[in-house]
Biopython code that builds the backbone (N, CA, C, O; Angstrom):
import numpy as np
from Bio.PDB.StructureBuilder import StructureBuilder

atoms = [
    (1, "UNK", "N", (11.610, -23.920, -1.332)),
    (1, "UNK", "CA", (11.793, -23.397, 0.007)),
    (1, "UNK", "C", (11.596, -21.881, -0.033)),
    (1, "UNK", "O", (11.860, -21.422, -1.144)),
    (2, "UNK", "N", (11.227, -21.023, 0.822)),
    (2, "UNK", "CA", (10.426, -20.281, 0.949)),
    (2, "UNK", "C", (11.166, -19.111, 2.535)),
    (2, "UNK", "O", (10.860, -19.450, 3.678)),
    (3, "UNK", "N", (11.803, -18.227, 2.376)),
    (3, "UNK", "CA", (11.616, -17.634, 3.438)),
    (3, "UNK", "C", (10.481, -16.829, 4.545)),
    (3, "UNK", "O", (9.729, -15.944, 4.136)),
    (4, "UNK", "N", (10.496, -17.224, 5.780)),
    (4, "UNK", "CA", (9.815, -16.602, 6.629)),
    (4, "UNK", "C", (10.185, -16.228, 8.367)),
    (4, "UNK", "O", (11.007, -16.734, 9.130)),
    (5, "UNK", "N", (9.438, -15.406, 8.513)),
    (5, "UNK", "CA", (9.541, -14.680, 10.204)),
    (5, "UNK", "C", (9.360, -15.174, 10.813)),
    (5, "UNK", "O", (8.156, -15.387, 10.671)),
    (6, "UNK", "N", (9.776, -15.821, 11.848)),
    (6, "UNK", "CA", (9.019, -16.973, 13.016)),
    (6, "UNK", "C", (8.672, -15.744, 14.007)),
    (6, "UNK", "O", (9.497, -14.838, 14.128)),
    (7, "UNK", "N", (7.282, -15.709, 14.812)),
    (7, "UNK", "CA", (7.064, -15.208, 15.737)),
    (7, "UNK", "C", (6.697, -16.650, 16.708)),
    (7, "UNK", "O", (6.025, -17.538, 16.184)),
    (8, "UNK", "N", (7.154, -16.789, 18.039)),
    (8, "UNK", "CA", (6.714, -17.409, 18.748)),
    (8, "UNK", "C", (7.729, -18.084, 19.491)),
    (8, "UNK", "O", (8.908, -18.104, 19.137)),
    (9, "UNK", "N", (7.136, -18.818, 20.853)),
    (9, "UNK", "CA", (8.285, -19.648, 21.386)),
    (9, "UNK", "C", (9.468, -20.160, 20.555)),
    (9, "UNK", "O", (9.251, -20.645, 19.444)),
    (10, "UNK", "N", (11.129, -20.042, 21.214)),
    (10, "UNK", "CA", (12.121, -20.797, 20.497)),
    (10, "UNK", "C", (12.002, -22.565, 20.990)),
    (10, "UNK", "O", (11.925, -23.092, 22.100)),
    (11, "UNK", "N", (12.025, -23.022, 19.850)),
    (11, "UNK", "CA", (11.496, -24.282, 19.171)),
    (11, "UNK", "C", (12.293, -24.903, 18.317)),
    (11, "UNK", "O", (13.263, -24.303, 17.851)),
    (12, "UNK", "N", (11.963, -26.439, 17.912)),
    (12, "UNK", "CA", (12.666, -26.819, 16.578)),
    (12, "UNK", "C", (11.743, -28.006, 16.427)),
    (12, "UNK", "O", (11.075, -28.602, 17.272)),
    (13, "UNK", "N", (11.942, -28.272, 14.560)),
    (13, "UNK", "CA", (11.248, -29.165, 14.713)),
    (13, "UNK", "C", (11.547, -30.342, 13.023)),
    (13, "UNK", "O", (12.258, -30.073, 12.054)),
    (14, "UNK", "N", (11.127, -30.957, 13.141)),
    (14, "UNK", "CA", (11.906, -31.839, 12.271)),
    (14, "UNK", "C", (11.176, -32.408, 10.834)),
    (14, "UNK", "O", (11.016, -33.626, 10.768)),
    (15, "UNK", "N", (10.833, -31.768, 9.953)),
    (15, "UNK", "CA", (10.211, -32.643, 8.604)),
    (15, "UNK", "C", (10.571, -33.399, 7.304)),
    (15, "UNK", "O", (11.592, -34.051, 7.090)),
    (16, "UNK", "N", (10.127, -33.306, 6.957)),
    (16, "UNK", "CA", (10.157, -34.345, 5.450)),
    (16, "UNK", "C", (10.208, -33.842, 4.369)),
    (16, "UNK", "O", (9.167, -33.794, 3.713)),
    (17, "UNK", "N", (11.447, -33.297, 3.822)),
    (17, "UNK", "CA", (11.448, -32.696, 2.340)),
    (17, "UNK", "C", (12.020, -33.358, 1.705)),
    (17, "UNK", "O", (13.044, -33.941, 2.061)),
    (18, "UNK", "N", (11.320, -33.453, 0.241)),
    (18, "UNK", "CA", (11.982, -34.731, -0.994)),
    (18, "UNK", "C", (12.476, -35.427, -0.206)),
    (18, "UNK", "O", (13.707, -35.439, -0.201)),
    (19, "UNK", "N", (11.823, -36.201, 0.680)),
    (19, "UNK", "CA", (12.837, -37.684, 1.083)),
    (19, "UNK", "C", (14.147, -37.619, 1.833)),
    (19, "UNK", "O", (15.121, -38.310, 1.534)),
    (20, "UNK", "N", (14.108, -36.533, 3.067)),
    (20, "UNK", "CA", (15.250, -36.399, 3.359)),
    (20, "UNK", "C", (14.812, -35.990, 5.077)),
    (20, "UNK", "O", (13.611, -35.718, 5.090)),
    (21, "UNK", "N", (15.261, -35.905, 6.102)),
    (21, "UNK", "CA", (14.623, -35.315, 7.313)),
    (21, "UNK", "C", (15.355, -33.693, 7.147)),
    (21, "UNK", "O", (16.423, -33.372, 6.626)),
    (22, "UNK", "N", (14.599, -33.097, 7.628)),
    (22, "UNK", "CA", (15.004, -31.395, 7.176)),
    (22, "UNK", "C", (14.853, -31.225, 8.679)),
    (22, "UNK", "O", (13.766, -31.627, 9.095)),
    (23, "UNK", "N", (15.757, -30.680, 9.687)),
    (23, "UNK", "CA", (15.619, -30.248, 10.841)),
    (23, "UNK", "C", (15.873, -28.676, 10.747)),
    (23, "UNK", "O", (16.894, -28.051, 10.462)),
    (24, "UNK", "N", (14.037, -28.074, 11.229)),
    (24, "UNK", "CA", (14.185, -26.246, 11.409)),
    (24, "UNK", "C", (14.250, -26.221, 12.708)),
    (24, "UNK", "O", (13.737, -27.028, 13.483)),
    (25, "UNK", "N", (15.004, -25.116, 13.003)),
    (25, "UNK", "CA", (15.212, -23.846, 14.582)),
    (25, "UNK", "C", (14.706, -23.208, 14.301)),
    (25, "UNK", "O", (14.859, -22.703, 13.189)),
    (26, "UNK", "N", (13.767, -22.831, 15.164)),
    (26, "UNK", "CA", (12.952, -21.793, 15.417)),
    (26, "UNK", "C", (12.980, -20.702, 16.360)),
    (26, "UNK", "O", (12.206, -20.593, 17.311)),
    (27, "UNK", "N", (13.921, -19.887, 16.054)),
    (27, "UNK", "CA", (13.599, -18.147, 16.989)),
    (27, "UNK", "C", (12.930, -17.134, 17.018)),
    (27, "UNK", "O", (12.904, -16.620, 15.900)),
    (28, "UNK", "N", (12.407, -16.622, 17.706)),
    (28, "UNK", "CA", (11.581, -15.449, 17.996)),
    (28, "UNK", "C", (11.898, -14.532, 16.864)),
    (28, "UNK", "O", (13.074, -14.169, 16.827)),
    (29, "UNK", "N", (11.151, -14.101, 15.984)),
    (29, "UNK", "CA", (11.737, -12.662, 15.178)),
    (29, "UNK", "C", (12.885, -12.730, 14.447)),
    (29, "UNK", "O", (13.438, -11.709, 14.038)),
    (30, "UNK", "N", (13.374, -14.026, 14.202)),
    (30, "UNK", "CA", (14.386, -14.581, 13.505)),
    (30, "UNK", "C", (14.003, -15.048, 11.680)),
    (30, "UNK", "O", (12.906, -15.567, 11.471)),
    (31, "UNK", "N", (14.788, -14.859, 10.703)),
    (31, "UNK", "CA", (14.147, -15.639, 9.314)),
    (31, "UNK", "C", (14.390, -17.639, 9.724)),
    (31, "UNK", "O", (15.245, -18.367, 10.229)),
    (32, "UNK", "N", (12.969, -17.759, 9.083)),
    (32, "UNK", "CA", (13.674, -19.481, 8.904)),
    (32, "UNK", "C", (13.471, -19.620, 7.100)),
    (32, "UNK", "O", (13.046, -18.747, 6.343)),
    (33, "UNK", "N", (13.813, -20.659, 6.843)),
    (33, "UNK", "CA", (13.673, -21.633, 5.703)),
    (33, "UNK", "C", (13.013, -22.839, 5.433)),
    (33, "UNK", "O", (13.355, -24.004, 5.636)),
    (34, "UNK", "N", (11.661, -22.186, 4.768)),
    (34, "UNK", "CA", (10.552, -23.723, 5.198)),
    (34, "UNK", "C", (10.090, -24.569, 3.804)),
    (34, "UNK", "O", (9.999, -23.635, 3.007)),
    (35, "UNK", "N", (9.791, -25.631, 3.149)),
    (35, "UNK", "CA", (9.088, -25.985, 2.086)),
    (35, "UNK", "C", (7.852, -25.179, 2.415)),
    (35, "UNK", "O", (7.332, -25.334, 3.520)),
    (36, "UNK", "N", (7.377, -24.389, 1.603)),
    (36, "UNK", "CA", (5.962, -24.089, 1.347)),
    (36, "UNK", "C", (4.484, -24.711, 1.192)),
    (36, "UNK", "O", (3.355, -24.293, 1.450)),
    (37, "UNK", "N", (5.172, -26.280, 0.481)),
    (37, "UNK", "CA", (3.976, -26.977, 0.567)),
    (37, "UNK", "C", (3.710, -28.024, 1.538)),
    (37, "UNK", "O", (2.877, -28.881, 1.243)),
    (38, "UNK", "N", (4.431, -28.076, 2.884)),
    (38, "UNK", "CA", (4.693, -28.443, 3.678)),
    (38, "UNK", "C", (3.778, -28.571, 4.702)),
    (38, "UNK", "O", (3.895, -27.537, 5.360)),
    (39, "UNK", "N", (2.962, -29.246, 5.180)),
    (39, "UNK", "CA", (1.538, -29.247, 6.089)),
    (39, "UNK", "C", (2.133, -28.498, 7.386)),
    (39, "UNK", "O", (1.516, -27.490, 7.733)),
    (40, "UNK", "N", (3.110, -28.822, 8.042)),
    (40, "UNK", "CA", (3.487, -28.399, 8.827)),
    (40, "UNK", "C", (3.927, -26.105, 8.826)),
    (40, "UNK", "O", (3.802, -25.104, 9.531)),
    (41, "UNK", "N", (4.411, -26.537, 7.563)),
    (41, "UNK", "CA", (4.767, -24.863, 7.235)),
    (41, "UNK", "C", (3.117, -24.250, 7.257)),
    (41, "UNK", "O", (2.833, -23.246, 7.910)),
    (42, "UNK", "N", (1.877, -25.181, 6.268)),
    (42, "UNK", "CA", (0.730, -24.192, 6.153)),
    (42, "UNK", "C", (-0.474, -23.856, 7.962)),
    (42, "UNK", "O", (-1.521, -23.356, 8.373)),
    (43, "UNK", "N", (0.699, -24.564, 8.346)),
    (43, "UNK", "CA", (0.079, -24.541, 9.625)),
    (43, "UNK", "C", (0.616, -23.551, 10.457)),
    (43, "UNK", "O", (0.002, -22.822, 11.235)),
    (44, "UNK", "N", (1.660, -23.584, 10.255)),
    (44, "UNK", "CA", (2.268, -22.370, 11.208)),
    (44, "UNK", "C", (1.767, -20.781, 10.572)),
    (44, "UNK", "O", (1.744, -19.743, 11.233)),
    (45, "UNK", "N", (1.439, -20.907, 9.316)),
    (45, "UNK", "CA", (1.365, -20.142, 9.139)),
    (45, "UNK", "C", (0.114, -19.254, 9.358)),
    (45, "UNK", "O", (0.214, -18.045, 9.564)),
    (46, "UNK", "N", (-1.278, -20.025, 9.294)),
    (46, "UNK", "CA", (-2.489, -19.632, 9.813)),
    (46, "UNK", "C", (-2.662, -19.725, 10.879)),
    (46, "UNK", "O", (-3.676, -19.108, 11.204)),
    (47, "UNK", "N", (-1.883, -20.503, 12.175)),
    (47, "UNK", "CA", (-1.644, -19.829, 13.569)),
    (47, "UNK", "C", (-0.842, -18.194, 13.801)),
    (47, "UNK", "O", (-0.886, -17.420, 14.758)),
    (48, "UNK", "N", (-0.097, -18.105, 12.414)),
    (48, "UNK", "CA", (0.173, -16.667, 12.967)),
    (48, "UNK", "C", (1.683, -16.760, 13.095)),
    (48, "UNK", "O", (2.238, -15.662, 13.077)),
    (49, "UNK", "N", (2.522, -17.880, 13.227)),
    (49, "UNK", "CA", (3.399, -17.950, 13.582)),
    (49, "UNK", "C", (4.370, -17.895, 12.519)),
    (49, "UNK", "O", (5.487, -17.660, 12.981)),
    (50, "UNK", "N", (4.357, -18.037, 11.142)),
    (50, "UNK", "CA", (4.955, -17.396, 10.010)),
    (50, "UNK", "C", (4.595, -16.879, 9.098)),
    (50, "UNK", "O", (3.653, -17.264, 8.404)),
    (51, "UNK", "N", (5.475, -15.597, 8.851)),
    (51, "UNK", "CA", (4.960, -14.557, 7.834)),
    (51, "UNK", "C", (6.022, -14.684, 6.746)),
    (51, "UNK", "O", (7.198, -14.917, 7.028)),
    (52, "UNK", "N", (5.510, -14.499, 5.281)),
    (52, "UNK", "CA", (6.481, -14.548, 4.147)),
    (52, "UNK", "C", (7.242, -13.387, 4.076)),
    (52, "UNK", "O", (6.772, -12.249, 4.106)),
    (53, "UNK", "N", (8.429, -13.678, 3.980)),
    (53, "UNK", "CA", (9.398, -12.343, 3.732)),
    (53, "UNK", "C", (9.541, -11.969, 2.071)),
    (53, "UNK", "O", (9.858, -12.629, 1.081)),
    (54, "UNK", "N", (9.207, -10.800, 2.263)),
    (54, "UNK", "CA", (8.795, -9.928, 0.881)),
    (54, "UNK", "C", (10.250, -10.000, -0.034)),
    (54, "UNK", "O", (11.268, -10.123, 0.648)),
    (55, "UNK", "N", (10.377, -9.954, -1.093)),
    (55, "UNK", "CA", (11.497, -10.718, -1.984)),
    (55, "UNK", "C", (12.136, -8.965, -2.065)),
    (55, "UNK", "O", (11.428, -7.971, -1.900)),
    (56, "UNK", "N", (13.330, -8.957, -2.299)),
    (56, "UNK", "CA", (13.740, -7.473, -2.076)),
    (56, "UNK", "C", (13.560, -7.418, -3.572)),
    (56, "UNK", "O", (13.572, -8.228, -4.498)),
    (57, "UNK", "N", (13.320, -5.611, -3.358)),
    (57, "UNK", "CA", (13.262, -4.771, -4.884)),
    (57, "UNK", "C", (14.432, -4.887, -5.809)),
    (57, "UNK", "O", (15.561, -4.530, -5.475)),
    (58, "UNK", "N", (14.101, -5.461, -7.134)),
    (58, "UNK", "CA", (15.404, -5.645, -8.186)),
    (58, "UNK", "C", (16.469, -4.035, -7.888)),
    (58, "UNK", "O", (16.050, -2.877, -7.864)),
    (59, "UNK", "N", (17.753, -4.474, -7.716)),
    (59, "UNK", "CA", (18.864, -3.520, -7.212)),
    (59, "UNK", "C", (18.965, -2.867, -8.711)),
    (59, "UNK", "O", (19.755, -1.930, -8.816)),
    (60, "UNK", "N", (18.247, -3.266, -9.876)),
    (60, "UNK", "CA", (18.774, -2.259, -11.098)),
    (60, "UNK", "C", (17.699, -1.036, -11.353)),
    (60, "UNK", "O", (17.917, -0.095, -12.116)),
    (61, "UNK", "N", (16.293, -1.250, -10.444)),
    (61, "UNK", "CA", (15.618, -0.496, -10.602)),
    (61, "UNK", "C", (15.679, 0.732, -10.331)),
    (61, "UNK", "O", (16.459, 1.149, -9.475)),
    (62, "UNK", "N", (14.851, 1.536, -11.028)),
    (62, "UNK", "CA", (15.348, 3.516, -10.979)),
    (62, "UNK", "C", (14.741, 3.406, -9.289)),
    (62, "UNK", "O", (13.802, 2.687, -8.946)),
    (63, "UNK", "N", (15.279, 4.013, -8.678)),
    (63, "UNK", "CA", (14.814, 4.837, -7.227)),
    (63, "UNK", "C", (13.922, 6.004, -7.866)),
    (63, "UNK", "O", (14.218, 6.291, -9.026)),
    (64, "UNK", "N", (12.903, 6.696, -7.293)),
    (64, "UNK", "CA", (12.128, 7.721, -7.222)),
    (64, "UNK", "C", (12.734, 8.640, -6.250)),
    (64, "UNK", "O", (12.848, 8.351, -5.059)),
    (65, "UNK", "N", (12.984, 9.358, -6.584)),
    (65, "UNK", "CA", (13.572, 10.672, -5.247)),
    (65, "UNK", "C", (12.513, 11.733, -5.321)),
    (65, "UNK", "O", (12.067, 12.170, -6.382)),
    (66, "UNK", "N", (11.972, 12.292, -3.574)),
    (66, "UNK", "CA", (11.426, 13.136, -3.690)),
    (66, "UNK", "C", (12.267, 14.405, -4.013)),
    (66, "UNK", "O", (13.460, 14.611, -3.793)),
    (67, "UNK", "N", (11.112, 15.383, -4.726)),
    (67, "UNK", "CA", (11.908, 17.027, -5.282)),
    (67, "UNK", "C", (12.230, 17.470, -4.700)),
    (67, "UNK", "O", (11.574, 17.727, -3.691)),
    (68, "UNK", "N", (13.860, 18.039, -4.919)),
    (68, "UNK", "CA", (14.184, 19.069, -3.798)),
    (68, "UNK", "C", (13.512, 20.494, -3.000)),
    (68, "UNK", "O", (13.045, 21.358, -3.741)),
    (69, "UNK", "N", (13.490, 20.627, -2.118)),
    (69, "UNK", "CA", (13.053, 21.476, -1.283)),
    (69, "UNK", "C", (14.124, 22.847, -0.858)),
    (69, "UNK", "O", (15.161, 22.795, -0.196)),
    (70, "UNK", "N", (13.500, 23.990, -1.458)),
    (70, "UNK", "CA", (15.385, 24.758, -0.793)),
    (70, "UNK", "C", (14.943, 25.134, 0.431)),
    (70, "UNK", "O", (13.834, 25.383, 0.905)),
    (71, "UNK", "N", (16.586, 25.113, 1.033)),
    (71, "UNK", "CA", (16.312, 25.576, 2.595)),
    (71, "UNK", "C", (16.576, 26.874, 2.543)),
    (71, "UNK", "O", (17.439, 27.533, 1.964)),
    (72, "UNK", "N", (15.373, 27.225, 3.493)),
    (72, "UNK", "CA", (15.389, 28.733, 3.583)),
    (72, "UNK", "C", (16.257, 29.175, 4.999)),
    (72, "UNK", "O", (16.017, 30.306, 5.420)),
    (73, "UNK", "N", (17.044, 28.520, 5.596)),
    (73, "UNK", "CA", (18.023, 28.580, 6.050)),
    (73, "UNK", "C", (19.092, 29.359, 5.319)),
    (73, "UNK", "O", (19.358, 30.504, 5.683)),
    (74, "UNK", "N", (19.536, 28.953, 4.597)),
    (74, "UNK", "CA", (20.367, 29.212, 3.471)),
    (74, "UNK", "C", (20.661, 30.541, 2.684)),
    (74, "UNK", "O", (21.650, 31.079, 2.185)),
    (75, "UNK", "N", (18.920, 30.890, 2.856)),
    (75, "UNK", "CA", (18.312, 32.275, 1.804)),
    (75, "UNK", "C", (19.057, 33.197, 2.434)),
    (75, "UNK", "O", (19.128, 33.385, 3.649)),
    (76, "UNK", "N", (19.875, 34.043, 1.154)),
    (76, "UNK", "CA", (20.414, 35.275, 2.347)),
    (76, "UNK", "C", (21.667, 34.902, 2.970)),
    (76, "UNK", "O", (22.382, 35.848, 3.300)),
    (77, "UNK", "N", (22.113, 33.671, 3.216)),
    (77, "UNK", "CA", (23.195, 33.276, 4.157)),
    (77, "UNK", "C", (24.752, 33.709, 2.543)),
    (77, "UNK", "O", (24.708, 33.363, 1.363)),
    (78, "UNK", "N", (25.591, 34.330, 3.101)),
    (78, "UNK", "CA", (26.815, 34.568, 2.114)),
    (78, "UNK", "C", (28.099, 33.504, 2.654)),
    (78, "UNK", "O", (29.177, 33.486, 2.060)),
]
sb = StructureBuilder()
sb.init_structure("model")
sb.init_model(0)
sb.init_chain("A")
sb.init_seg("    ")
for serial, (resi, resn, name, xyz) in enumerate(atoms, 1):
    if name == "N":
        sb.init_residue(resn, " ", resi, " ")
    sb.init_atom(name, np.array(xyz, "f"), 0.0, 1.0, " ", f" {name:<3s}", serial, name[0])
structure = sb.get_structure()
């Protein structure tokens, strides 16, 4: 299963994962939860109507900070 963006009419609709009925809601600009290999999911998705949500950046990774800048506000100020 696979997160994605629903753009489009609110909807729902009902499929077939491993042998089970999987009922999705569908909201406007909302995340859903779809099987990926799902005829129904590869369809929505080349209409436009779901986009994959990008997996967030590992939380242990270094951040890059831009170099400080001095304020010349400051310059002179006692």
């Amino acid at each position: 299963m696979k997160k994605y963006i629903y753009t489009g009419v609110n909807s729902a609709i009902t499929l077939q994962h491993e042998g089970k009925a999987l009922d999705v809601l569908f909201f406007n600009g909302k995340t859903v939860e779809m099987p990926s290999e799902n005829q129904a999911t590869k369809t929505l998705i080349l209409n436009g109507n779901l986009t994959l949500v990008a997996k967030a950046k590992d939380a242990t990774a270094p951040t890059e900070l831009a170099p400080a800048t001095p304020n010349k506000a400051l310059k002179g100020a006692k």
